[in-house]
C-alpha positions as CSV (number, residue, x, y, z in Angstrom):
1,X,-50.2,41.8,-11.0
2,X,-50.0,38.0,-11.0
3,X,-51.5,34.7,-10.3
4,X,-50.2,31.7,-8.5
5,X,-52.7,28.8,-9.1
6,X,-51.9,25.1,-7.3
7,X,-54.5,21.9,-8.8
8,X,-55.7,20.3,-6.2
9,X,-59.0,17.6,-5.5
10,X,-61.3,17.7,-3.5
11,X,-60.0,14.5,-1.9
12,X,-57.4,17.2,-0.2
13,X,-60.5,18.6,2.1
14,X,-60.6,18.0,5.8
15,X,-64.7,18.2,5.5
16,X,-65.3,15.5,2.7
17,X,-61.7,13.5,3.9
18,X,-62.5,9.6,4.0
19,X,-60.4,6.6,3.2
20,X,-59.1,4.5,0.2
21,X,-56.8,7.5,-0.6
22,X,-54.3,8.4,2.4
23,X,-51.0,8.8,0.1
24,X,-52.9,11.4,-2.0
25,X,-55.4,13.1,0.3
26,X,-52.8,14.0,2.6
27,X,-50.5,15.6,-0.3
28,X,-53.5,17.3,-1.8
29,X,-54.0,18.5,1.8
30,X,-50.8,19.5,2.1
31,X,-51.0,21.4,-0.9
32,X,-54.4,23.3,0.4
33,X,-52.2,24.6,3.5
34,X,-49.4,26.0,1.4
35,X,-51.7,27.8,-0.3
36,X,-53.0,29.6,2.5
37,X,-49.5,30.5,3.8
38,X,-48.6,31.7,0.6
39,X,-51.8,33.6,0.3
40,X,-51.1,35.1,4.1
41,X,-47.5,35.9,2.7
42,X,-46.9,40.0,3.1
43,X,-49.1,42.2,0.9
44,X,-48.8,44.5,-1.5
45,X,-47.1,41.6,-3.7
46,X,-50.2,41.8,-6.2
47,X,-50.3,38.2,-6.5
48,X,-53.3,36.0,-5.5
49,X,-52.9,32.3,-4.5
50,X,-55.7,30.1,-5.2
51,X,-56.0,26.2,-5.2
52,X,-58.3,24.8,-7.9
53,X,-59.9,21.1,-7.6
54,X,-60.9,20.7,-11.7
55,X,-63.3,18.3,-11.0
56,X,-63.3,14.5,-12.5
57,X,-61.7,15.1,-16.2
58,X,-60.7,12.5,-18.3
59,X,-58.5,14.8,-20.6
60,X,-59.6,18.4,-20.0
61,X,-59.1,20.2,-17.4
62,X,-62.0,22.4,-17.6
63,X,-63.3,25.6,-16.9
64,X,-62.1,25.8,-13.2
65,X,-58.9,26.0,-14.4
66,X,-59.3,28.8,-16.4
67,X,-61.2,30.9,-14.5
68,X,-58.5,30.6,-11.7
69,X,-56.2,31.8,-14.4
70,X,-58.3,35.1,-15.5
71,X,-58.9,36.5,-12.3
72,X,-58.6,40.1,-11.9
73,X,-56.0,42.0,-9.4
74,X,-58.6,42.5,-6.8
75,X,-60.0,38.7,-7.1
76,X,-59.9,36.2,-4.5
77,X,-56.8,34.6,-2.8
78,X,-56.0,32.0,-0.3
79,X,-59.2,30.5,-1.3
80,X,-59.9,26.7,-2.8
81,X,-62.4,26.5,-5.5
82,X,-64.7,24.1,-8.2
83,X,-65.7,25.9,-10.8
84,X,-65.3,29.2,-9.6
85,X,-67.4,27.9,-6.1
86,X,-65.5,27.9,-2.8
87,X,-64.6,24.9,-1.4
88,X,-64.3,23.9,1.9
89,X,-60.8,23.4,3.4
């Protein structure tokens, strides 16, 4: 039915989290967890809600991107993803 796709970094994961960042790790972590609350919103809505961390790009955002954007009904959702690989939260 529909998509709902955030861009996040991989600077937003609790896992790989260090410092020189705090302003935009913690918004890109932010980010991660209204993803999963949309994602755990009631179902039925057909709509999947993925974050997407594109990757270093210095003007293209990639394939990551796309793929996010192309997923079938039954895809993934309330999931966080490089390149179509699962990140961890």
């Amino acid at each position: 039915m529909g998509a709902h796709r955030q861009l996040s970094s991989q600077a937003g994961s609790l896992q790989d989290m260090g410092g020189g960042t705090p302003a935009y790790s913690t918004s890109k972590a932010a980010l991660n967890a209204l993803t999963k609350i949309l994602a755990n919103e009631p179902s039925g809505s057909g709509v999947l809600v993925n974050t997407v961390c594109p990757g270093w790009t210095a003007t293209d955002m990639g394939g990551g991107v796309v793929w996010a954007a192309t997923l079938p009904d039954d895809g993934p959702t309330g999931g966080f993803f490089r390149t179509g690989r699962p990140l961890p939260w």
